[in-house]
N, C-alpha and C positions, 0 to 999 in steps of 0.2 A: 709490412708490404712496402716495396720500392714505389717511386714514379712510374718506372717501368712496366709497371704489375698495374698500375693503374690508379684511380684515387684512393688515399685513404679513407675506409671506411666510415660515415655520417655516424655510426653507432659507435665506432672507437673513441673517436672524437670527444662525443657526445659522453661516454664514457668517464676519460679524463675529464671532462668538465664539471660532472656530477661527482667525484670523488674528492670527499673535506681533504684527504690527505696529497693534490695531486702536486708534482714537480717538474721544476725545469730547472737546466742547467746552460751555463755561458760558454763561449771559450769566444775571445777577442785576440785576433790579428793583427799588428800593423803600429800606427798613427794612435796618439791621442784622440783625433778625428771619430775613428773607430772606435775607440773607445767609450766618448763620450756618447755615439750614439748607441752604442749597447746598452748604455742606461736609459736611454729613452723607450727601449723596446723592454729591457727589466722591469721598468715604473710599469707597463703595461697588465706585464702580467702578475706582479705583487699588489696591484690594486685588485686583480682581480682573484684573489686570495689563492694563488702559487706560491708552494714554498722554495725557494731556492736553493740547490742541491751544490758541493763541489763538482767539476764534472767527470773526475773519477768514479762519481757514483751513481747507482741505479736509479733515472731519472724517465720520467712520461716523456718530457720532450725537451730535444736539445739544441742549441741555437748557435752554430757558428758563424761569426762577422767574420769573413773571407778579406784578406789583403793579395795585390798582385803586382808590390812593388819590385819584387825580383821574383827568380825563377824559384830560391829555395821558399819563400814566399806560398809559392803557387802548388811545390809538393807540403807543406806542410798543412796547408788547406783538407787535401785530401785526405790525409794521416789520420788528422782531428776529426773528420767527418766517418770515417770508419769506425774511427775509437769510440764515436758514439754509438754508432749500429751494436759492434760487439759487446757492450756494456750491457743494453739491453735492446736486443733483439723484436723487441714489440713496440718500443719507443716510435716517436716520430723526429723524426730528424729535418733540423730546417739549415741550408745553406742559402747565407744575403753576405751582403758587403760586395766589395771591390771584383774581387776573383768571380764572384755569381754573377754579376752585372756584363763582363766582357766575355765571361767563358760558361754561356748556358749549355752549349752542348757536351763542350767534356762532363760537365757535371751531370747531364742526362743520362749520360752513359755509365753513371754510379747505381748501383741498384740499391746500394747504403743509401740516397735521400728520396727524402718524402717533398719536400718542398725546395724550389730556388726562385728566390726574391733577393730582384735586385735593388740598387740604392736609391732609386725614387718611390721603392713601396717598403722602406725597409722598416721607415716608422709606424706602418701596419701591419707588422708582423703578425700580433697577438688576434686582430680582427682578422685577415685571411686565414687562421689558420681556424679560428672559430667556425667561420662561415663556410672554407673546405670549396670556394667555389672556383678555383684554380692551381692549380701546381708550379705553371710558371709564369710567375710576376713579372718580368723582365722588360721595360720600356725603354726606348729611347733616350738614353740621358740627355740628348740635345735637345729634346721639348721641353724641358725643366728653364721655364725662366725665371722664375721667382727662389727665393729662399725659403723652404719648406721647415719649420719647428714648432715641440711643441714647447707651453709655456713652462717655466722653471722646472725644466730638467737638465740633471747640470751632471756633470763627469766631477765622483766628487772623491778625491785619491786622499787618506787618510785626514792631514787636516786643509787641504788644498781645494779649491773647487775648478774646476774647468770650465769654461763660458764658450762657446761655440759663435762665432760671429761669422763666417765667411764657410762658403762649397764654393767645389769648381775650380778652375783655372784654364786661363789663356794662353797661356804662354807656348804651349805645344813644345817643349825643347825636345832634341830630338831620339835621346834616350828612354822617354817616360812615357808608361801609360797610360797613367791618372788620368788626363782629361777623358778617356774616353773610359773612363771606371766611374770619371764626378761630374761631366759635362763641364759646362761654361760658368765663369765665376758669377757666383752671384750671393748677395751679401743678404745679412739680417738686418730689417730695419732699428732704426737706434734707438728710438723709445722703448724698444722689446730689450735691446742689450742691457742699457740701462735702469730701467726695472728690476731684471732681474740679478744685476750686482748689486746692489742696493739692497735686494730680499735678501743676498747671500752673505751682506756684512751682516742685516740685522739678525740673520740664523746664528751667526758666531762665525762665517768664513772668516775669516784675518786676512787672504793669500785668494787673490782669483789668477788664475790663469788663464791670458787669449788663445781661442786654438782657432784655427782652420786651414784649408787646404793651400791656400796663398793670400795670404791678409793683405799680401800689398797691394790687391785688387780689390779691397776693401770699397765700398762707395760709389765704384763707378760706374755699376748698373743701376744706380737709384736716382730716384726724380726728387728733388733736384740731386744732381751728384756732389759729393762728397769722396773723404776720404782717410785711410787708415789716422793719421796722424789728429785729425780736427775728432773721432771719436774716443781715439785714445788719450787724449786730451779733457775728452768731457768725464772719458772713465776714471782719470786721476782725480779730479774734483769731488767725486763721490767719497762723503764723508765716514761713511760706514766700513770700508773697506781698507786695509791698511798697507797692504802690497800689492803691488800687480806687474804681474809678469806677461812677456811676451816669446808664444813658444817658439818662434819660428822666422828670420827673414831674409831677403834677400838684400846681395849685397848694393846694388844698382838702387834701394830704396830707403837708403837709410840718410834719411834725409836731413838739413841743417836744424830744421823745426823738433825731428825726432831728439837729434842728440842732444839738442838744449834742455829736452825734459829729462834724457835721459843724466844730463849731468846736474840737472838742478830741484830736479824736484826727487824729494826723496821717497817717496810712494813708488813709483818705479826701479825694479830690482837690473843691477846692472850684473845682467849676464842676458847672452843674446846668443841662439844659435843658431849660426849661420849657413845659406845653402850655396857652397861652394863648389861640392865637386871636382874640380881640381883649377891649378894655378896657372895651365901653361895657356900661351894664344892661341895655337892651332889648335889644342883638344877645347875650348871653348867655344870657337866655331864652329866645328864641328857638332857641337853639342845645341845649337841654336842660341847661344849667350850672346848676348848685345853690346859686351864690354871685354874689355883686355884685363889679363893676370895684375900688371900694373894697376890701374882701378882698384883691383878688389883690394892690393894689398898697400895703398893709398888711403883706402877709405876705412878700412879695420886698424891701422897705424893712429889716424887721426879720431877713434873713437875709442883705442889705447891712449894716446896722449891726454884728452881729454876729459874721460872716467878714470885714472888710473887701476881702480879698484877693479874694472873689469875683467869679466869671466867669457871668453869666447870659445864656444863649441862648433862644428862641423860638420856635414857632412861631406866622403871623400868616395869617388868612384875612379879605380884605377884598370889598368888593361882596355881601355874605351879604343875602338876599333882605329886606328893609324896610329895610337900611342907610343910610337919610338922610346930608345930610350932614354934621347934628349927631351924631351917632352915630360917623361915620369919625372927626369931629375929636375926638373926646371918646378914641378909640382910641389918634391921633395924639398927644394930648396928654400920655396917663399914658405911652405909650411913650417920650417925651421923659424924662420925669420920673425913669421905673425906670433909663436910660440903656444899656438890653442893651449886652452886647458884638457881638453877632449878630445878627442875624434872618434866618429864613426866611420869604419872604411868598408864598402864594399866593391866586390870584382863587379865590372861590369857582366851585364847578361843580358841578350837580347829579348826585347819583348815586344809582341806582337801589334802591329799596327803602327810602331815606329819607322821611324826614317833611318834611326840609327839600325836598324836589321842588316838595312839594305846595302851597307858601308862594304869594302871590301877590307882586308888591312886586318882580320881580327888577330887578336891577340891568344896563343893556345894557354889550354887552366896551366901547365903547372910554372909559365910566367907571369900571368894574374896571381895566382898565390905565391910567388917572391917578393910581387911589387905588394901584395897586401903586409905580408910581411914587412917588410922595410918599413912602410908608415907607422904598423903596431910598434916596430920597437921605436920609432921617433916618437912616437903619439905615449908611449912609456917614460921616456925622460922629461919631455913635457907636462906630462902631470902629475909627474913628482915633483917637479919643480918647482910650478906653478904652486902647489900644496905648501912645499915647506918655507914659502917667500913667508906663508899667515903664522908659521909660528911665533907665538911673540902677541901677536895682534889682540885686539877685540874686537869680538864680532858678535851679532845679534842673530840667533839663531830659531830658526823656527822650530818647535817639536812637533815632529808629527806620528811616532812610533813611540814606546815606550815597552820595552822588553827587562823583566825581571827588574835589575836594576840599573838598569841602561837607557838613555835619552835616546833617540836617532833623531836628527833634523837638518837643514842647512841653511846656511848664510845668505844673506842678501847675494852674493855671487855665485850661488848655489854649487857651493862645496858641499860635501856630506859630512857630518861632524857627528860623535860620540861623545857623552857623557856620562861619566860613573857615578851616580845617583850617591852610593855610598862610596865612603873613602874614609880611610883614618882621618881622623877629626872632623870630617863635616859628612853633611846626612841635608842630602836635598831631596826627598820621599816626598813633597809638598807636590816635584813639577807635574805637570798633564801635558795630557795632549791637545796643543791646541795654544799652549805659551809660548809669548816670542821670550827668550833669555839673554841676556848678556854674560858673555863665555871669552875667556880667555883662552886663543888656542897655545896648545903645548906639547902636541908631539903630530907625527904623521907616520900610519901603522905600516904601510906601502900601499893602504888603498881607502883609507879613512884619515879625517883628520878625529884628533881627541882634544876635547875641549873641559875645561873648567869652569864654573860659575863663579861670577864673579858678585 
């Protein structure tokens, strides 16, 4: 039974609930963000003795965290939310996250969901669907003043754990439609952060990772205010914990305080991925950026100089509505220059409630797909590059996969690195998951590096 059709029935429900055997299944969208909170609403319902299904398979109820970063974003939502219908036909189907939150009515007009909850009820998934006393969650995200979590639940990726400190964002730039998917930033208090890294060394995390929607706005909805660098700061002191990474920032924020830890204290992993979007002046302001191409590639030079060892990643949005061709090249140019390790590139796409909609100047698809092109193959020589400067080197590697007889893990610069367990003459059958190694790298396959213990 759709939305459409009306509530799902209090005895269905009721049904699943009283069944030892009953299931639900994930599918996660987007952001580590999203991710992380998927597991908040998982712990939900595994506490409440659900066994968790892959989601190709026949499950009670299915849970898709919705993203609506871009357009193909926003069909891919809908895909995933069929696929569960057609899987099983009697299931109940729940759509929350980003996409539920800004786009309730498209989604009402799916006869595939039972439920759309959006992101200020999304860590009550498990309870509204018990209680059946509404179909659409959907609030305001600009009531949300506070930081809403609950306590140690963590986004925890093989041997890595995800820590969630920051929702929201201010910035309004003018292609994005996050703020009105996450509201207004607003941060986790720091006794909370701090606790529960500290649980997560004494569990055996090694490896925390900071997520949120814009950490550079860390701190300064709190009393007294604060901010990202004075807790990241207190997060490195925590003796339990032995790396920590930061997923995400911007370049206007990287500040003289950051770099000094980042160059000096060794608990902090030096790879930083950065939100750039492109290089050139005019598409920057146009974009609502507050600094010049100059700046950014001022500022990533001088935390190249300084880390040498650094690992810089990006994200890259090309065809943005007046984007000349001067403009792409001027993009293409400094990206050359900075030499990422990475890039992400996507065509720009209009999305709703933006300013950038409104732009005239757009750019048609099949020159957003040249210009995406062009970056992939620049964004190709670069990180091969980049890869085969390590051969030679040592490096300490994290494992976090372990396949037949094969390590997967990466380096403090988060490279991805392979090792052969077995080899003529040595037999390292000992490692786990979960061991930092010293690895001699010594080849790079075109998309891994291969490393040796040393």
């Amino acid at each position: 039974m759709s939305i459409n059709d009306g509530n799902v029935g209090n005895e269905k429900i009721k049904n699943i609930e009283n069944n030892p055997e009953k299931t639900v299944a994930f599918y996660t969208l987007g952001c580590k963000v999203n991710q992380y909170e998927t597991e908040v609403i998982r712990k939900d319902f595994l506490d409440n003795n659900y066994k968790e299904v892959e989601f190709d398979q026949k499950a009670d109820i299915y849970i898709v965290n919705t993203c609506t970063v871009t357009n193909v974003a926003d069909k891919k939502n809908k895909k995933m939310l069929r696929r569960a219908k057609n899987t099983n036909p009697d299931s109940i189907v729940v759509a929350t996250g980003c996409y539920a939150q800004t786009n309730l009515d498209d989604l009402k007009e799916m006869r595939e969901i039972d439920f759309i909850i959006g992101n200020s009820k999304k860590e009550n998934v498990f309870s509204i669907i018990s209680k059946n006393v509404s179909h659409y969650q959907v609030d305001n995200i600009f009531d949300e003043k506070e930081y809403s979590s609950k306590k140690y639940t963590v986004l925890r990726e093989k041997a890595r754990a995800f820590v969630k400190i920051q929702d929201g964002c201010t910035k309004f730039c003018s292609y994005c439609k996050i703020p009105y998917a996450r509201g207004l930033s607003r941060s986790r208090d720091e006794k909370s952060i701090l606790e529960e890294i500290n649980y997560l060394g004494e569990q055996g995390y090694k490896e925390v990772v900071l997520t949120g929607i814009n950490m550079s706005e860390y701190g300064l909805d709190l009393e007294p205010k604060t901010d990202f660098d004075t807790i990241l700061e207190k997060i490195l002191a925590i003796k339990s914990v032995e790396r920590v990474r930061v997923s995400s920032v911007y370049p206007d924020t990287i500040t003289d305080k950051f770099l000094d830890m980042l160059k000096n204290n060794p608990k902090l992993m030096p790879h930083l991925h950065v939100s750039v979007q492109t290089l050139d002046d005019k598409i920057l302001h146009l974009m609502r950026r507050n600094y010049k191409a100059d700046f950014v590639v001022n500022v990533l030079e001088k935390v190249k100089k300084e880390v040498p060892e650094v690992s810089l990643t990006a994200d890259i949005i090309v065809g943005f509505p007046q984007e000349e061709k001067e403009n792409f090249e001027n993009t293409l140019k400094n990206l050359d220059l900075l030499g990422f390790s990475d890039l992400h590139v996507f065509p720009y796409s209009d999305r709703e409630k933006t300013t950038a909609m409104l732009l005239d100047g757009k750019i048609d698809s099949q020159e957003k797909k040249r210009r995406v092109k062009k970056v992939e193959e620049l964004n190709n020589v670069k990180y091969a590059e980049f890869r085969k400067k390590t051969i030679g080197s040592k490096q300490r590697v994290y494992i976090e996969e372990i396949v037949e007889d094969r390590a997967f893990g990466y380096t403090e610069n988060y490279l991805r690195v392979f090792i052969n367990l077995k080899k003529e003459g040595k037999n390292h059958l000992e490692i786990k998951v979960s061991d930092l190694v010293n690895t001699e790298i010594i080849n790079f396959d075109g998309i891994l590096l291969e490393g040796d213990i040393i």
